[in-house]
C-alpha positions in Angstrom: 0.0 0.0 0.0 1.4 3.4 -1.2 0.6 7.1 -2.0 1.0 8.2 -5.0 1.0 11.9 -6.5 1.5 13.5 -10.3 2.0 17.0 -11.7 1.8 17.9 -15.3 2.7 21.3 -16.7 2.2 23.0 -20.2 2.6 26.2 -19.0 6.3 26.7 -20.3 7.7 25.4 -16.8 9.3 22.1 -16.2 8.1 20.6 -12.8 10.3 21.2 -10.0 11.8 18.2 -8.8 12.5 19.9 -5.3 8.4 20.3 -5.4 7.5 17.1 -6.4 9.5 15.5 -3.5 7.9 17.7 -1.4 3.7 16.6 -3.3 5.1 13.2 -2.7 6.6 13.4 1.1 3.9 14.4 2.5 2.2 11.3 1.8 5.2 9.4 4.0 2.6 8.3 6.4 1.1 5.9 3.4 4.4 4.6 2.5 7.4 5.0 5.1 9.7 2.3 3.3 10.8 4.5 0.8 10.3 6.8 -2.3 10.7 7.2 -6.1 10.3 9.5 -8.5 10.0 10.1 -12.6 10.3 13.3 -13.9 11.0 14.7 -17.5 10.3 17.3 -19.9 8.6 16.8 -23.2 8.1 19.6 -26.1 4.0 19.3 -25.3 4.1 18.8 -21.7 6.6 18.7 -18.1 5.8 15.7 -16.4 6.3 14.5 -12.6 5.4 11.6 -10.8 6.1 10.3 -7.1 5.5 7.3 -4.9 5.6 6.4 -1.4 6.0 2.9 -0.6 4.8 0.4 1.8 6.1 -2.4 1.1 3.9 -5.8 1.4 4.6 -8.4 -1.7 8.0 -7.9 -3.3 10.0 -6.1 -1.1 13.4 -6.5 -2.6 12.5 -5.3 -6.4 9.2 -3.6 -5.9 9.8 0.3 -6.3 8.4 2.7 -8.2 7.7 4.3 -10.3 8.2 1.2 -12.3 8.4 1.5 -16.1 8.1 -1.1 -19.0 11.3 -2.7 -20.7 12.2 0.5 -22.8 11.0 2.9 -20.2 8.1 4.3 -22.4 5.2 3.5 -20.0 5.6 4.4 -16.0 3.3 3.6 -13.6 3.1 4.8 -9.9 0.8 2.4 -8.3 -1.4 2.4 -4.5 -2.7 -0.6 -4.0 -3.1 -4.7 -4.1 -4.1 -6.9 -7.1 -5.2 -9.7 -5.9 -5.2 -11.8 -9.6 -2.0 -11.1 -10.6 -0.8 -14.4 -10.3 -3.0 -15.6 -12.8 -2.9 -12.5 -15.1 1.1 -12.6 -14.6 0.9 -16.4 -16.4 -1.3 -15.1 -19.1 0.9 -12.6 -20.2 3.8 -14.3 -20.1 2.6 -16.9 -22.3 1.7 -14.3 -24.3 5.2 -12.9 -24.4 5.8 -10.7 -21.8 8.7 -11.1 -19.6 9.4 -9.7 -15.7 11.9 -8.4 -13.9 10.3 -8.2 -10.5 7.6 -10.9 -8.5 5.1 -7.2 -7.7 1.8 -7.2 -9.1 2.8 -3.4 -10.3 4.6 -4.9 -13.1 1.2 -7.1 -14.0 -0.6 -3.7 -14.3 2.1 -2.5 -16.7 2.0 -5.8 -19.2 -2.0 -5.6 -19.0 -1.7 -2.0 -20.1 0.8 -3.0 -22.9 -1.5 -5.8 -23.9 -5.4 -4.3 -23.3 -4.7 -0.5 -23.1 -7.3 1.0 -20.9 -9.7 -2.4 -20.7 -7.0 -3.8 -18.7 -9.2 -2.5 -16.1 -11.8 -5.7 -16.8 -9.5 -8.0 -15.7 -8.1 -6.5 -12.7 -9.7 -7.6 -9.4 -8.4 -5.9 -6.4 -8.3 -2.3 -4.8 -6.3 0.3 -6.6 -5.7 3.8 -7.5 -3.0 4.1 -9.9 -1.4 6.5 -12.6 0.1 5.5 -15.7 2.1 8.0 -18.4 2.4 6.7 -21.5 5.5 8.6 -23.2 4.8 7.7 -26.7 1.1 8.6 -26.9 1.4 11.2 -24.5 -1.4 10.3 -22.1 -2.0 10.1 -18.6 -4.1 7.4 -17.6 -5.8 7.5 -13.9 -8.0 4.6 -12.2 -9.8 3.9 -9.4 -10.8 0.4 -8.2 -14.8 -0.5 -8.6 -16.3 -0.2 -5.4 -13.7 2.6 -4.1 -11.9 1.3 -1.2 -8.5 3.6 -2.4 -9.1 7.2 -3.0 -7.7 9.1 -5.9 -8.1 13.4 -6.2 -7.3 15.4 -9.1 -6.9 19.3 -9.6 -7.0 21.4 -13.1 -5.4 24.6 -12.7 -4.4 27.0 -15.4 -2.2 24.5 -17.6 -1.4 22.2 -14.9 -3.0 18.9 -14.2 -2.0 17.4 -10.6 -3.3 14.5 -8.9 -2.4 12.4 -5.9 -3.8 9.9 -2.9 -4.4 12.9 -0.8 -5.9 16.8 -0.7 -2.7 17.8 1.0 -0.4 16.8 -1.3 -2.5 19.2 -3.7 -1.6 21.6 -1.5 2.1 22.0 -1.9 2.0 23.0 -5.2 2.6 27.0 -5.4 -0.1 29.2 -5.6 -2.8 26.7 -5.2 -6.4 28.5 -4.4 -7.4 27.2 -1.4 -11.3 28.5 -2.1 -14.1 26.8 0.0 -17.0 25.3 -2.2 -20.1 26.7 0.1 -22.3 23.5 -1.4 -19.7 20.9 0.0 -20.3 22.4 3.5 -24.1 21.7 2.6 -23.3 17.8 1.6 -21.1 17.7 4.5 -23.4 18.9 7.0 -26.1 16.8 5.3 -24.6 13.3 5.2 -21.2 14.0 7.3 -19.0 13.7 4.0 -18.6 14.9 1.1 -19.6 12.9 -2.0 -17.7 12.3 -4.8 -16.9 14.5 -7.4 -16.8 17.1 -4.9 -14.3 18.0 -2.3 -14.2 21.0 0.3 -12.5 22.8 -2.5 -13.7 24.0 -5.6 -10.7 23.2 -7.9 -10.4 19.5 -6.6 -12.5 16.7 -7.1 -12.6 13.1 -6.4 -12.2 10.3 -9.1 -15.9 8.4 -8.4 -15.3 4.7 -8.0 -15.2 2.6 -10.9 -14.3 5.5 -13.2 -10.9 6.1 -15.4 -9.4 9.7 -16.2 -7.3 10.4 -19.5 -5.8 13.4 -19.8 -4.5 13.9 -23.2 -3.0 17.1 -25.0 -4.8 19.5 -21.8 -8.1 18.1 -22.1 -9.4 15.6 -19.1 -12.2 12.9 -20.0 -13.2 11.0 -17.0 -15.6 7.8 -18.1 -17.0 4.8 -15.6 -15.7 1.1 -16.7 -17.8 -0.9 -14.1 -21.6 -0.5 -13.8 -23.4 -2.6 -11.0 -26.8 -2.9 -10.9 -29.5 -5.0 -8.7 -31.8 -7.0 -10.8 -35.1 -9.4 -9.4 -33.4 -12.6 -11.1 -35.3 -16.3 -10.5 -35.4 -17.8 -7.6 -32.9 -21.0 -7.9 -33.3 -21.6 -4.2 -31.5 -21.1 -0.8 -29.1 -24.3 -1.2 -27.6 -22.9 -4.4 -26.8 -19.4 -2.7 -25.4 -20.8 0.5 -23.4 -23.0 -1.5 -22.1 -20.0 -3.7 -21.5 -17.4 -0.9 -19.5 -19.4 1.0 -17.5 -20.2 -2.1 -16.8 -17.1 -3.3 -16.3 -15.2 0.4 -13.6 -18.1 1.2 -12.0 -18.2 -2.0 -11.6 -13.8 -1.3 -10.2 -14.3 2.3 -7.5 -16.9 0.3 -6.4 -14.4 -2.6 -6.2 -11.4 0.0 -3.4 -13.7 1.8 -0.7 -13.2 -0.3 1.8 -10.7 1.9 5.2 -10.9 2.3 4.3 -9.0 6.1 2.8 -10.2 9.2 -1.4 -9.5 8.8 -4.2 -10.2 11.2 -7.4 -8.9 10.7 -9.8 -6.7 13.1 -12.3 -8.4 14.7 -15.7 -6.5 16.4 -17.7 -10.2 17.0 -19.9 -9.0 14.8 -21.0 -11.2 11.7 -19.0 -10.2 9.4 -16.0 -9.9 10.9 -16.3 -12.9 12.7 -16.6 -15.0 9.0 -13.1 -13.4 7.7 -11.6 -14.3 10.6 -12.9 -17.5 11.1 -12.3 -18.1 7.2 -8.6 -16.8 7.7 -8.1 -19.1 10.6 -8.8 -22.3 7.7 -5.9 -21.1 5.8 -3.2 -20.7 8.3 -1.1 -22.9 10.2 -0.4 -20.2 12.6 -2.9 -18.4 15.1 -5.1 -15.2 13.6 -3.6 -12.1 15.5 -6.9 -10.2 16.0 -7.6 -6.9 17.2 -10.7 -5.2 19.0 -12.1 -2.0 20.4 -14.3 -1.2 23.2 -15.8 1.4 25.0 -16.4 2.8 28.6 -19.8 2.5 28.3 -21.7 -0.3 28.1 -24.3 0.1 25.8 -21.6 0.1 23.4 -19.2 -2.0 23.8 -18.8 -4.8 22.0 -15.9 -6.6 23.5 -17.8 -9.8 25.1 -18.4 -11.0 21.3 -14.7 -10.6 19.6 -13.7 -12.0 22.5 -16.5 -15.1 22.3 -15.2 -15.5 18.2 -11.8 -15.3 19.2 -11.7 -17.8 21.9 -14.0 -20.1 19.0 -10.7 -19.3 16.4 -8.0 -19.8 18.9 -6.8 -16.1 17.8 -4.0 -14.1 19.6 -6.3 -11.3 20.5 -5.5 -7.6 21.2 -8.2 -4.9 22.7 -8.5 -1.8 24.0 -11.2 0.3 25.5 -11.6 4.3 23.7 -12.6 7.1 26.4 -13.1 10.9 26.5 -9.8 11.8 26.6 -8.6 10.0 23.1 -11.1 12.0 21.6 -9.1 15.3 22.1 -6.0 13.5 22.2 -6.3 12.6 18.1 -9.1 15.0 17.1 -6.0 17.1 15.4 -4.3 14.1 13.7 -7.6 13.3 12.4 -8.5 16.6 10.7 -4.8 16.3 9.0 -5.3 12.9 8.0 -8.4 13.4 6.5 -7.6 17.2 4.8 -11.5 17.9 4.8 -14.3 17.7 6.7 -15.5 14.2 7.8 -18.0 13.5 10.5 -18.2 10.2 11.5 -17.6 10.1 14.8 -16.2 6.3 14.3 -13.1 7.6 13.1 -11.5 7.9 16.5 -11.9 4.2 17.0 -10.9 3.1 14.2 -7.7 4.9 14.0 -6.5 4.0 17.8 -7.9 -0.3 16.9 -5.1 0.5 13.6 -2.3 2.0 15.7 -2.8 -1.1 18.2 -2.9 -3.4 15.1 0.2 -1.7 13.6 2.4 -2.9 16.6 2.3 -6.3 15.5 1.4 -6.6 11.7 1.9 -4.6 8.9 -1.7 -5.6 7.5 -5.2 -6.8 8.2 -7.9 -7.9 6.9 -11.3 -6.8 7.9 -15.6 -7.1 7.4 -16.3 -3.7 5.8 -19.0 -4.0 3.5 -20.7 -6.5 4.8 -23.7 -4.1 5.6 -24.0 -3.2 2.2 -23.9 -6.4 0.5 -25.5 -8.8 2.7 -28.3 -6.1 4.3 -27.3 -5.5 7.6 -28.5 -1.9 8.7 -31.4 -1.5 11.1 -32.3 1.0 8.1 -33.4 -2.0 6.2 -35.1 -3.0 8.7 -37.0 0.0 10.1 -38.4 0.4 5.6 -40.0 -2.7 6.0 -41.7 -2.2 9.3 -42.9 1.0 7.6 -44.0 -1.4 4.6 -45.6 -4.1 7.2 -47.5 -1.7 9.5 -48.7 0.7 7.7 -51.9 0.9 8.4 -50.7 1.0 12.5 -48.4 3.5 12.1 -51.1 5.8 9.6 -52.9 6.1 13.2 -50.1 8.5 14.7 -50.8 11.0 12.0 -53.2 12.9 14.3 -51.5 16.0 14.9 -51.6 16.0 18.7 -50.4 12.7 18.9 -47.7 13.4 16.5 -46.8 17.0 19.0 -46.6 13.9 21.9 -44.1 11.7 20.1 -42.3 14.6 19.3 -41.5 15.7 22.8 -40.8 12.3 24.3 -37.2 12.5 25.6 -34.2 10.9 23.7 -31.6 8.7 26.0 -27.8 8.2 23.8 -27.9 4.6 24.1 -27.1 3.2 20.9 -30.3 1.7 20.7 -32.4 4.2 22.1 -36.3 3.2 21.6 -37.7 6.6 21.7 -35.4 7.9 19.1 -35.9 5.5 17.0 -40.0 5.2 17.3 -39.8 9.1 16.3 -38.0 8.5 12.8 -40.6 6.0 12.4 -43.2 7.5 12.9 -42.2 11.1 11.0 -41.1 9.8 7.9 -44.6 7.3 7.4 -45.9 9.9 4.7 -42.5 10.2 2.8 -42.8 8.8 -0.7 -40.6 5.6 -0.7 -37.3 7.1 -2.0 -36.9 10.5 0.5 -38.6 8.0 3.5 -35.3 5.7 2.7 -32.5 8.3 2.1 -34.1 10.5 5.1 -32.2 7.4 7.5 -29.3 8.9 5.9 -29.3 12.7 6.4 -27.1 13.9 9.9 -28.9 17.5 9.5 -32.4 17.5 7.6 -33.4 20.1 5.1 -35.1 22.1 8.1 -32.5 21.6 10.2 -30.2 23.2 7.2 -32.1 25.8 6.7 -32.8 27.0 10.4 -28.9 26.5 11.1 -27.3 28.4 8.2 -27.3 32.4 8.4 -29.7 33.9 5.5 -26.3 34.7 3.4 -24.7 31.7 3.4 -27.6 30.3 2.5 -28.0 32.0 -0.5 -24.9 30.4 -2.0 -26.4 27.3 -2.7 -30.3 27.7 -2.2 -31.3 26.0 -5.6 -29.1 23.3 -5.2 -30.4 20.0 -3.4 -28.3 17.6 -1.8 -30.6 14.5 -1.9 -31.1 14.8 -5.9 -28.1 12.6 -6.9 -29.4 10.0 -3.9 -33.1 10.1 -5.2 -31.6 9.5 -8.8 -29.6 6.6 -7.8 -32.6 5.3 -6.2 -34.8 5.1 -9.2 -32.1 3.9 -11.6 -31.5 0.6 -10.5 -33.2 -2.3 -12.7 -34.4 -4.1 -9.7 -38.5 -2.8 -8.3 -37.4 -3.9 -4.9 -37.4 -1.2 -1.8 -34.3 -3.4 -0.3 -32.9 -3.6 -3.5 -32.8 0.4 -4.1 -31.2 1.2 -0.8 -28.5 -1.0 -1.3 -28.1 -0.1 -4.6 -27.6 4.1 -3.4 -25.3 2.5 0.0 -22.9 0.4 -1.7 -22.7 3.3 -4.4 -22.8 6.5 -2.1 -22.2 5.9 1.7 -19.7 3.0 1.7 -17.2 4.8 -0.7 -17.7 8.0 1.1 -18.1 7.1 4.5 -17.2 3.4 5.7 -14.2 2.9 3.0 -12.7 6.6 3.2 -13.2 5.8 7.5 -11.1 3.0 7.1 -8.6 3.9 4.3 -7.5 7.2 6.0 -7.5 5.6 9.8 -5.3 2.6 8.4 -3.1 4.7 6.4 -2.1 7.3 8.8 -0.6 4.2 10.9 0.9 2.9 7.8 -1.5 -0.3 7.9 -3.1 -2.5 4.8 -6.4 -2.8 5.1 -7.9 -5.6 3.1 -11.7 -6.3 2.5 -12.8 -9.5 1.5 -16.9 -8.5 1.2 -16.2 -6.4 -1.0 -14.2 -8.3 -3.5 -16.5 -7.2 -6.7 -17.5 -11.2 -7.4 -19.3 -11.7 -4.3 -20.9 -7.8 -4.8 -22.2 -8.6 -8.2 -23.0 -11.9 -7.4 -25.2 -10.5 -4.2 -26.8 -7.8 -6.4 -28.7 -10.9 -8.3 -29.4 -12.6 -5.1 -33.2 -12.4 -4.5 -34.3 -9.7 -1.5 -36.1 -12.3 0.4 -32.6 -14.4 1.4 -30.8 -11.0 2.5 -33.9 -9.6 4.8 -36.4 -13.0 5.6 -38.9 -11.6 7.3 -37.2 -9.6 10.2 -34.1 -11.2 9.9 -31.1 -9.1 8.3 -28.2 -10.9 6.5 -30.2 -14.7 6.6 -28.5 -16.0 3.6 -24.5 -15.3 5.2 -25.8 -16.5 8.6 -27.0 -19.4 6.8 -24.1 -19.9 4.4 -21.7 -19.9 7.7 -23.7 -21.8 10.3 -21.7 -24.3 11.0 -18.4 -22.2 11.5 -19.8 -19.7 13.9 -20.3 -19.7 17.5 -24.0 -19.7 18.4 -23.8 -17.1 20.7 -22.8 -14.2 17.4 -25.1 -16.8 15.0 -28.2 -15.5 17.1 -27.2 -12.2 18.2 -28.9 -9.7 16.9 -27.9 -6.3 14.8 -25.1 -3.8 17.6 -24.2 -1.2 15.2 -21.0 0.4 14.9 -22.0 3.6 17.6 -19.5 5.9 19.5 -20.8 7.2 22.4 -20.2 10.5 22.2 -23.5 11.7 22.9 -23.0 10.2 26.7 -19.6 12.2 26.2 -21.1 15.5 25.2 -23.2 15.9 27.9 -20.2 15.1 30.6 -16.7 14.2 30.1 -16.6 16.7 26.5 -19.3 19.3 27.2 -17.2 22.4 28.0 -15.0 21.3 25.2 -17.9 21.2 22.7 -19.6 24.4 24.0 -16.5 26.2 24.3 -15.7 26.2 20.3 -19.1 25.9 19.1 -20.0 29.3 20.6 -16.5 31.2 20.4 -16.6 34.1 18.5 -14.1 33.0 16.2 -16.4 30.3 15.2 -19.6 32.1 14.8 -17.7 35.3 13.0 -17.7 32.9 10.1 -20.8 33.5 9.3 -22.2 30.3 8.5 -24.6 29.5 11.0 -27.1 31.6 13.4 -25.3 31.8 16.7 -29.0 31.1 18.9 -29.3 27.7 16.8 -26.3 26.3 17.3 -27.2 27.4 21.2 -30.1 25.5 21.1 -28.7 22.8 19.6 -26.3 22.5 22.6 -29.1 22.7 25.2 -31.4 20.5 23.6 -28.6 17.5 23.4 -28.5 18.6 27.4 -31.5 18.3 28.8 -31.9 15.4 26.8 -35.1 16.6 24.5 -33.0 15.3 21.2 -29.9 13.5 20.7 -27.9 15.7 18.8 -25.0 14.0 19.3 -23.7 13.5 15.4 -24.7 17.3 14.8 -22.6 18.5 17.1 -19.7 16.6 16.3 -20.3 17.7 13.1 -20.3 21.5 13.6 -17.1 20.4 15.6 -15.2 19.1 13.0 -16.0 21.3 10.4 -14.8 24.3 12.6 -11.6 22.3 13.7 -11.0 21.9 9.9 -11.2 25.3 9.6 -8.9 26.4 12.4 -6.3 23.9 10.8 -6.5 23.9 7.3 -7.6 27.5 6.3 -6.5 29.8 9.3 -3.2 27.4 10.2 -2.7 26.6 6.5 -2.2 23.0 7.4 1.4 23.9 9.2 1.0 19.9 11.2 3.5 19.7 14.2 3.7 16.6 16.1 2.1 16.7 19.5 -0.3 19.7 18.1 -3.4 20.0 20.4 -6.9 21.2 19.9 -6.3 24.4 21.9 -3.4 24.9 19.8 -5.7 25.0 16.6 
């Protein structure tokens, strides 16, 4: 696993090497075993590109950037093909020799031999740049479901891309210009959905798309299309049979390493099948590695350590409190260069830097939500669906005033909470009733929050209408269908996948994800919605797949849910920190939001009326953003603290 970064000038300028190095370096945290670098001048165009390695396979003869036999083609390369031993023996017995054992080198024969199809026969998770000397073309790819992220920037004759927004932001006299409408989508979903990014000049490369960039002009097209379809029924034996198949035969190709792995292990479902799946492949024990929390609602712990007692695992674990919070709330915001609100970040970064003591990469069950349906989202549409007729009762306006004042605890589970979203969203059409589980701050909420200028920057534009779109364009007619069809394509790119990518990275750990090798998701897109959700039981077809490998106790457990418990932590251990740069003047002078709403926002999440919990970290984040990467100018210092920002 690596970083990777490009600059390409036809301005009348060469590129800088000095510059590069320092694009590139500032990815070290992705690739500490070392760096490489190409850089030439052409009559049409300057050209630089740089790599950071981690090394896993190959680590004698693996550097880049790596070029062909005559050094016309040069790739620089972030990621892990998990085919290339079989694409390797094809193209050698189509002529093609190697110098190296890395599955870079594959990429470069495949591009030699397919051009840009080479993409439909790669199976892995990559972003990667190739420059093609001869036709003078820069080729950019992302893998299909987006587990590595890839950003590009057009300036005025210069073309730059890299693995991260910082790296972007070496390059001299780069505009650092806030895109009002991303603080909308971030507010709204807490992230920022591809193409945008907090910026206006940079965008994201969507999953499954290519870029070419050719003689100044930049064409970016999509080269994998999955869709959900309502396919014949050929009955629940044949699907078992298949998913186990395929999900075993993913956990075996993602074991290639020439590193020390383990995998991360929450004893939830998913996790619980890589792991045991892993532990059918090795001789040696699975080193596993869990999170907890101080309260209890939350905590998870009893079941990883349940599955790995059942796998024999060497087991690590530790327990997040208040105090990590503001301990890594500064190295977050760096890591992840723009806003990002999910709170499970914290977590996820400390269970990495634990992991990281031991292994150089794991393997974990992202995705597993999204393919199998898991979320209590699913679950809550179909009660909608079922009871509709009992829940069309509560639309009496009084009773509606009652349910609307009933208090909200911040229990992960909390019933009142949840019985409110139920009953509000029962007159929603199908699509808004399904995407409204998805919003953080609701178009109300938005537009009591935001100050009457701000708002007027981006008034017309609404930031459900690429969600509702995605909704109706699947070919299956299925509600379950639909959702899963806008997750897997919106919130686990942009959410679970950049969580996870940026947490790993910034501990310089490989994160591998068998559920989501693109097999098992197209093959689940054809399964039939009655084996994912039967009845009121989510993910039946992987629980029935795996029965016999899993401990009976996480077989019959119901849905946890990945929660932090911040909202507990707001209204105690993190109060005074939350009020204390929410209302500063230095916050509200920005003048995005009305100073008395994000007051009451505060004291509702108090007295516990509503659980605000995810706005609020929200507001905090974006303002901590702020306070680094504009006022600061992204000037990271180890040790920096939040009252430093």
């Amino acid at each position: 696993m690596c970083g990777i970064a490009g600059w390409l000038r036809w301005d009348g300028e060469g590129v800088p090497l000095e510059t590069l190095k320092k694009i590139t370096r500032v990815l070290s945290h992705r690739g500490p075993d070392g760096e490489g670098y190409y850089a030439k001048n052409f009559k049409e165009v300057s050209v630089g590109l740089g790599h950071r390695r981690l090394k896993i396979i190959d680590l004698i003869t693996g550097d880049q950037p790596m070029s062909n036999e005559d050094k016309s083609i040069w790739i620089v390369y972030n990621g892990e093909l998990y085919n290339f031993p079989t694409l390797r023996k094809e193209l050698e017995n189509a002529g093609h020799t190697f110098s190296t054992r890395s599955d870079t080198e594959v990429i470069i024969h495949l591009y030699e031999e397919k051009g840009i199809e080479c993409l439909e026969e790669m199976n892995g998770m990559f972003a990667f740049a190739i420059w093609d000397e001869n036709k003078k073309r820069l080729f950019l790819a992302r893998d299909r479901l987006g587990i590595k992220p890839l950003y590009y920037w057009e300036g005025e004759k210069q073309f730059a891309f890299a693995s991260e927004i910082k790296s972007l932001l070496q390059i001299p006299g780069f505009p650092r210009d806030i895109d009002p409408m991303a603080i909308n989508y971030f507010l709204t979903f807490q992230y920022i959905p591809s193409p945008y990014s907090i910026y206006r000049g940079v965008k994201k490369l969507p999953p499954a798309h290519f870029l070419i960039w050719e003689k100044g002009k930049v064409t970016v097209r999509k080269y994998w299309k999955l869709d959900f379809i309502d396919p014949p029924d050929r009955g629940e034996k044949f699907y078992r049979k298949k998913i186990k198949e395929i999900i075993e035969d993913a956990v075996k190709i993602r074991l290639v390493s020439d590193v020390p792995f383990g995998a991360f292990l929450s004893g939830g479902i998913d996790s619980t099948i890589v792991v045991g799946s892993m532990s059918k492949y090795l001789q040696e024990p699975v080193k596993t590695f869990s999170m907890g929390f101080d309260v209890a609602s939350f905590n998870e712990l009893r079941y990883a350590r349940i599955a790995s007692r059942h796998f024999s695992t060497q087991h690590y674990e530790f327990i997040v409190k208040p105090p990590n919070v503001i301990e890594f709330l500064p190295l977050l915001i760096w890591h992840f260069d723009e806003p990002f609100g999910d709170s499970s970040a914290i977590p996820t970064y400390m269970v990495s830097q634990l992991a990281r003591k031991y292994v150089t990469m794991v393997l974990s069950g992202d995705g597993g939500d999204e393919v199998f349906a898991g979320y209590h989202r699913y679950l809550a549409d179909r009660l909608l669906d079922y009871f509709h007729p009992f829940f069309s009762l509560w639309r009496n306006k009084v009773l509606k005033k009652l349910i609307w004042s009933l208090p909200e605890t911040t229990r992960i589970n909390d019933f009142s909470r949840r019985f409110k979203r139920l009953i509000l969203r029962q007159e929603l059409e199908p699509a808004l009733r399904y995407l409204s589980w998805l919003v953080i701050f609701d178009e109300q909420r938005r537009r009591s929050l935001f100050t009457e200028e701000f708002y007027q920057e981006f008034k017309d534009l609404n930031p459900l209408e690429h969600l509702i779109h995605l909704y109706h364009s699947t070919l299956s007619n299925h509600p379950l269908s639909k959702a899963q069809f806008v997750d897997t394509l919106s919130y686990l790119p942009e959410d679970i996948l950049t969580k996870v990518d940026r947490t790993t990275m910034a501990n310089s750990l490989e994160n591998r994800v068998p559920l989501l090798d693109y097999r098992l998701v197209e093959f689940m897109a054809a399964v039939p919605s009655h084996y994912k959700l039967r009845g009121f039981w989510m993910k039946y077809i992987l629980k029935k797949a795996f029965r016999e490998d899993l401990p009976l106790t996480i077989y019959y457990r119901g849905k946890h849910g990945f929660g932090v418990p911040i909202g507990n932590w707001f209204k105690k251990e993190l109060r005074e920190f939350a009020q204390n740069i929410l209302l500063d003047k230095r916050t509200l002078d920005r003048g995005y939001f009305k100073p008395k709403e994000v007051q009451r926002i505060l004291e509702e999440h108090q007295r516990g009326k509503i659980d605000h919990s995810h706005r609020i970290w929200g507001l905090l984040i974006l303002e901590l953003w702020h306070r680094f990467y504009i006022d600061k100018k992204m000037t990271f210092e180890p040790g920096l603290k939040v009252e430093d920002l």
